[in-house]
N, C-alpha and C positions, 0 to 999 in steps of 0.2 A: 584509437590509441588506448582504449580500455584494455582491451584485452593486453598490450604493454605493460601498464598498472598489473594485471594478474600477475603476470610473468615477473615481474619484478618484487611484488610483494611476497610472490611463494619462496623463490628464491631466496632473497633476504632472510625472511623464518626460518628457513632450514640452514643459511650459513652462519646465521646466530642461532641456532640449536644446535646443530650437525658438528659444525667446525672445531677439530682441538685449540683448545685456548694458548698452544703455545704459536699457533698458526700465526706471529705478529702482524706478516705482511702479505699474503696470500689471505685473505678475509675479506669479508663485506662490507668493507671501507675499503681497501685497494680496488675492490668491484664497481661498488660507486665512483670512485675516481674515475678509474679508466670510462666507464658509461661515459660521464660528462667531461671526457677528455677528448673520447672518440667522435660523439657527437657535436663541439667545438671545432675538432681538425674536419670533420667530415664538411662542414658548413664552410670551411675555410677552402675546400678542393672542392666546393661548388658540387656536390651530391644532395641528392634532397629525394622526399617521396618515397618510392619504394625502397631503392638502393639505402639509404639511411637508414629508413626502418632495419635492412637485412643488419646493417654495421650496429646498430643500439642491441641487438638481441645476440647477434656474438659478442657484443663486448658483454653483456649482462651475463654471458654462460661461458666465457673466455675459458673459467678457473673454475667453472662448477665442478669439475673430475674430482678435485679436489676433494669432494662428500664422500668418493671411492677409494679416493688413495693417490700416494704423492707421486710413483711411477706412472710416466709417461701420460700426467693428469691431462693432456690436449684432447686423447685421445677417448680418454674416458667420459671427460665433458660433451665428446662426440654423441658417444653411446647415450647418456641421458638428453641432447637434444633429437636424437633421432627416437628416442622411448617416448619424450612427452610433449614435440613441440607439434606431431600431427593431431592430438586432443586439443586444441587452439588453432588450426584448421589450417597449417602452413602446409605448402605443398612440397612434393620430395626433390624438385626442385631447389624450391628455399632452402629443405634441410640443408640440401649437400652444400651449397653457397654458404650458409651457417658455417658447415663444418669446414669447411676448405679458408674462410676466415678464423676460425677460431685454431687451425695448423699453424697458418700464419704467425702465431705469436709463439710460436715453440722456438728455441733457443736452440743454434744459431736460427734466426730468423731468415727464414726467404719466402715471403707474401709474392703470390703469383699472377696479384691483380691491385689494381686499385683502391677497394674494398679493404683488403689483406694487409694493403698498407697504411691503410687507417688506423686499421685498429693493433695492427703491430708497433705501431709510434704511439698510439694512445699507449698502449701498456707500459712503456719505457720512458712516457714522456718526460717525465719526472727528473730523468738523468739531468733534461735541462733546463731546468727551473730552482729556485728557491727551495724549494720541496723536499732536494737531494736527500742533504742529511737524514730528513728524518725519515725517508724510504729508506735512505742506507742502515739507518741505525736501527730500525723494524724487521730490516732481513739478515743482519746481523744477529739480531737476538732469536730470531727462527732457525738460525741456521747454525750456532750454539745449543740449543734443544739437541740436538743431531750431534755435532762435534762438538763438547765441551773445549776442547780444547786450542779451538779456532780462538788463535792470536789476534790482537789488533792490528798490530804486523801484518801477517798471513793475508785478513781482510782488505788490508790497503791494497796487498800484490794484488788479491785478487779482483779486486774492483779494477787498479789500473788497468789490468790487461783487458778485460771487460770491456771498461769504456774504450778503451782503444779498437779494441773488434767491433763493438758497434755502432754500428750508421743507423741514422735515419732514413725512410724511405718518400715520405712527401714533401712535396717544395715547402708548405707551410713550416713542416718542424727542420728542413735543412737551413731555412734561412735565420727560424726563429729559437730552436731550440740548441742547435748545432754550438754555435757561439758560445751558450753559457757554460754548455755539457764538457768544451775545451778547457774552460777555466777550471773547473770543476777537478779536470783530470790535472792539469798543471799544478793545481794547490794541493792533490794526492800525491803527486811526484814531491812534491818540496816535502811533505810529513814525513815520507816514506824515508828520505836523506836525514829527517831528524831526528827518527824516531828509532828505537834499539830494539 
Protein backbone atom coordinates (compact mmCIF):
# COMPACT_ATOMS: atom_id res chain seq x y z
CA UNK A 1 0.00 0.00 0.00
CA UNK A 2 2.99 2.30 -0.09
CA UNK A 3 2.90 3.11 -3.33
CA UNK A 4 -1.07 4.10 -2.41
CA UNK A 5 0.49 6.76 0.02
CA UNK A 6 2.52 8.08 -3.19
CA UNK A 7 -0.43 8.43 -5.31
CA UNK A 8 -2.18 10.03 -2.72
CA UNK A 9 0.30 12.24 -1.40
CA UNK A 10 1.18 13.66 -5.14
CA UNK A 11 -2.17 14.26 -5.77
CA UNK A 12 -3.05 16.09 -2.86
CA UNK A 13 0.07 18.70 -3.52
CA UNK A 14 -0.80 19.43 -6.68
CA UNK A 15 -4.69 19.88 -5.92
CA UNK A 16 -3.70 22.23 -3.29
CA UNK A 17 -1.22 23.86 -5.63
CA UNK A 18 -2.89 23.35 -8.99
CA UNK A 19 -6.63 23.92 -7.98
CA UNK A 20 -8.35 27.58 -8.53
CA UNK A 21 -9.34 28.62 -5.07
CA UNK A 22 -12.84 29.32 -6.33
CA UNK A 23 -12.97 25.42 -6.95
CA UNK A 24 -15.24 25.19 -3.25
CA UNK A 25 -16.51 21.62 -3.92
CA UNK A 26 -14.56 19.85 -6.68
CA UNK A 27 -11.11 19.92 -4.40
CA UNK A 28 -8.97 17.94 -2.16
CA UNK A 29 -11.45 17.64 0.46
CA UNK A 30 -14.43 16.51 -1.74
CA UNK A 31 -11.47 13.86 -3.02
CA UNK A 32 -10.76 12.69 0.36
CA UNK A 33 -14.27 12.32 1.15
CA UNK A 34 -15.31 10.32 -1.66
CA UNK A 35 -11.80 8.00 -1.13
CA UNK A 36 -13.19 7.29 2.32
CA UNK A 37 -16.63 7.10 1.29
CA UNK A 38 -15.80 4.74 -1.59
CA UNK A 39 -13.77 2.67 0.49
CA UNK A 40 -16.53 2.32 3.41
CA UNK A 41 -19.34 1.37 0.63
CA UNK A 42 -16.78 -0.84 -1.14
CA UNK A 43 -16.39 -2.80 2.34
CA UNK A 44 -20.08 -2.72 2.81
CA UNK A 45 -20.58 -4.71 -0.95
CA UNK A 46 -18.10 -7.15 0.34
CA UNK A 47 -15.04 -6.20 -2.27
CA UNK A 48 -11.77 -6.39 -0.87
CA UNK A 49 -7.90 -7.07 -2.31
CA UNK A 50 -7.54 -6.24 -5.60
CA UNK A 51 -10.94 -4.89 -6.68
CA UNK A 52 -10.79 -2.28 -3.69
CA UNK A 53 -7.51 -1.22 -4.41
CA UNK A 54 -8.78 -0.65 -8.27
CA UNK A 55 -12.02 1.52 -6.34
CA UNK A 56 -9.50 3.60 -3.74
CA UNK A 57 -7.40 4.83 -6.87
CA UNK A 58 -10.38 5.95 -9.15
CA UNK A 59 -11.85 7.43 -6.46
CA UNK A 60 -8.48 9.35 -5.62
CA UNK A 61 -8.28 10.53 -9.50
CA UNK A 62 -12.26 10.58 -9.94
CA UNK A 63 -11.83 14.78 -10.42
CA UNK A 64 -8.12 14.90 -11.15
CA UNK A 65 -9.15 16.26 -14.84
CA UNK A 66 -9.92 18.94 -12.95
CA UNK A 67 -5.86 20.14 -12.94
CA UNK A 68 -6.89 20.30 -17.01
CA UNK A 69 -9.90 21.91 -17.05
CA UNK A 70 -13.67 21.84 -16.12
CA UNK A 71 -14.97 20.35 -19.61
CA UNK A 72 -15.77 16.97 -19.68
CA UNK A 73 -13.03 16.60 -16.41
CA UNK A 74 -13.86 12.41 -16.45
CA UNK A 75 -12.33 12.22 -19.34
CA UNK A 76 -9.39 14.15 -18.77
CA UNK A 77 -8.59 12.57 -15.39
CA UNK A 78 -8.58 9.54 -17.87
CA UNK A 79 -5.76 10.99 -19.67
CA UNK A 80 -3.49 11.73 -16.60
CA UNK A 81 -4.32 8.22 -15.11
CA UNK A 82 -3.39 6.47 -18.21
CA UNK A 83 0.10 9.20 -18.48
CA UNK A 84 1.20 8.44 -14.83
CA UNK A 85 -0.39 5.42 -13.23
CA UNK A 86 1.94 2.90 -15.49
CA UNK A 87 5.24 4.70 -13.75
CA UNK A 88 3.65 2.95 -10.32
CA UNK A 89 3.61 -0.39 -12.29
CA UNK A 90 -0.36 -0.81 -12.89
CA UNK A 91 -1.18 -2.77 -15.73
CA UNK A 92 -3.31 -1.54 -18.97
CA UNK A 93 -5.64 -3.63 -17.68
CA UNK A 94 -6.08 -1.75 -14.44
CA UNK A 95 -5.82 1.41 -16.32
CA UNK A 96 -8.72 0.95 -18.32
CA UNK A 97 -10.88 -0.57 -15.18
CA UNK A 98 -9.58 2.80 -13.49
CA UNK A 99 -10.86 4.60 -16.25
CA UNK A 100 -14.17 2.91 -16.94
CA UNK A 101 -14.77 3.61 -13.01
CA UNK A 102 -13.85 6.95 -12.89
CA UNK A 103 -16.84 7.47 -16.40
CA UNK A 104 -18.91 5.99 -13.98
CA UNK A 105 -19.25 9.07 -12.08
CA UNK A 106 -19.98 11.38 -15.03
CA UNK A 107 -23.37 12.96 -14.62
CA UNK A 108 -26.10 11.29 -15.58
CA UNK A 109 -24.46 8.43 -14.00
CA UNK A 110 -24.58 4.82 -15.52
CA UNK A 111 -21.60 2.60 -13.69
CA UNK A 112 -21.58 -0.58 -15.87
CA UNK A 113 -20.23 -2.64 -13.11
CA UNK A 114 -20.09 -3.16 -9.65
CA UNK A 115 -16.83 -1.34 -9.15
CA UNK A 116 -18.54 1.76 -11.05
CA UNK A 117 -21.10 1.78 -8.61
CA UNK A 118 -19.10 2.30 -5.81
CA UNK A 119 -17.57 4.83 -6.55
CA UNK A 120 -20.49 6.64 -8.32
CA UNK A 121 -22.60 6.57 -4.87
CA UNK A 122 -19.36 7.38 -3.16
CA UNK A 123 -19.23 10.67 -4.94
CA UNK A 124 -22.94 11.60 -4.36
CA UNK A 125 -23.12 10.06 -1.16
CA UNK A 126 -23.41 12.91 0.53
CA UNK A 127 -27.00 13.70 -0.97
CA UNK A 128 -27.76 11.26 1.83
CA UNK A 129 -26.40 12.15 4.76
CA UNK A 130 -26.01 15.02 7.33
CA UNK A 131 -23.40 16.46 5.05
CA UNK A 132 -25.98 17.79 2.38
CA UNK A 133 -26.04 21.26 3.09
CA UNK A 134 -22.75 21.88 3.31
CA UNK A 135 -21.90 20.04 -0.03
CA UNK A 136 -24.92 21.91 -1.27
CA UNK A 137 -23.76 25.14 -0.15
CA UNK A 138 -19.83 24.46 -1.61
CA UNK A 139 -21.26 23.96 -5.08
CA UNK A 140 -23.44 26.68 -4.72
CA UNK A 141 -20.64 29.11 -4.22
CA UNK A 142 -18.58 27.21 -7.35
CA UNK A 143 -21.14 27.40 -9.37
CA UNK A 144 -21.75 31.49 -8.67
CA UNK A 145 -17.96 31.92 -9.60
CA UNK A 146 -19.53 30.92 -13.14
CA UNK A 147 -23.15 32.51 -12.84
CA UNK A 148 -23.17 35.28 -10.67
CA UNK A 149 -26.41 35.45 -11.05
CA UNK A 150 -27.52 31.95 -9.82
CA UNK A 151 -30.62 32.74 -7.60
CA UNK A 152 -31.18 30.87 -4.38
CA UNK A 153 -34.43 30.08 -6.12
CA UNK A 154 -33.01 28.84 -9.33
CA UNK A 155 -30.53 26.56 -6.87
CA UNK A 156 -33.50 24.96 -5.04
CA UNK A 157 -35.16 24.17 -8.84
CA UNK A 158 -32.11 22.91 -9.48
CA UNK A 159 -31.14 20.71 -6.91
CA UNK A 160 -34.75 19.41 -6.76
CA UNK A 161 -34.81 18.09 -10.09
CA UNK A 162 -31.38 16.59 -9.38
CA UNK A 163 -32.15 14.69 -6.50
CA UNK A 164 -35.20 13.53 -8.14
CA UNK A 165 -33.12 12.04 -11.28
CA UNK A 166 -30.74 10.52 -8.99
CA UNK A 167 -30.66 6.97 -7.66
CA UNK A 168 -28.25 5.27 -5.95
CA UNK A 169 -26.71 2.17 -7.43
CA UNK A 170 -25.60 -0.21 -4.38
CA UNK A 171 -27.88 -2.06 -2.03
CA UNK A 172 -25.78 -0.40 0.84
CA UNK A 173 -26.52 3.30 -0.19
CA UNK A 174 -30.38 2.35 -1.45
CA UNK A 175 -31.13 1.17 1.76
CA UNK A 176 -29.07 3.53 3.71
CA UNK A 177 -28.55 6.66 2.03
CA UNK A 178 -31.88 6.62 -0.21
CA UNK A 179 -34.19 7.42 2.94
CA UNK A 180 -32.39 10.55 4.17
CA UNK A 181 -31.67 11.89 0.37
CA UNK A 182 -35.95 11.76 0.33
CA UNK A 183 -36.18 13.89 3.23
CA UNK A 184 -33.78 16.13 2.05
CA UNK A 185 -35.68 16.56 -1.33
CA UNK A 186 -39.16 17.07 0.48
CA UNK A 187 -37.66 19.89 2.85
CA UNK A 188 -36.31 21.51 -0.71
CA UNK A 189 -39.96 21.13 -2.00
CA UNK A 190 -41.38 22.94 1.08
CA UNK A 191 -38.53 26.09 0.80
CA UNK A 192 -38.99 26.24 -2.72
CA UNK A 193 -43.21 26.95 -1.89
CA UNK A 194 -41.92 29.59 0.63
CA UNK A 195 -39.58 31.02 -0.87
CA UNK A 196 -39.89 34.12 -3.64
Amino acid sequence: MERFGLLFENLMHRFNKDLPVFLTYHNASHTKYVLDKATMIGQKEKIDGDQLYLVQVAALYHDSGFLNGMVDHENLGCEIVRAELPEFGFTEMEIKEICQIISATKIPQRPQNLLGKIVADADLEYLGTNFFDIGSQRLFDELRHFNPALSHREWLKIQIGFLESHQYHTSFCQEHRQPVKALHLARLKDELLTSR
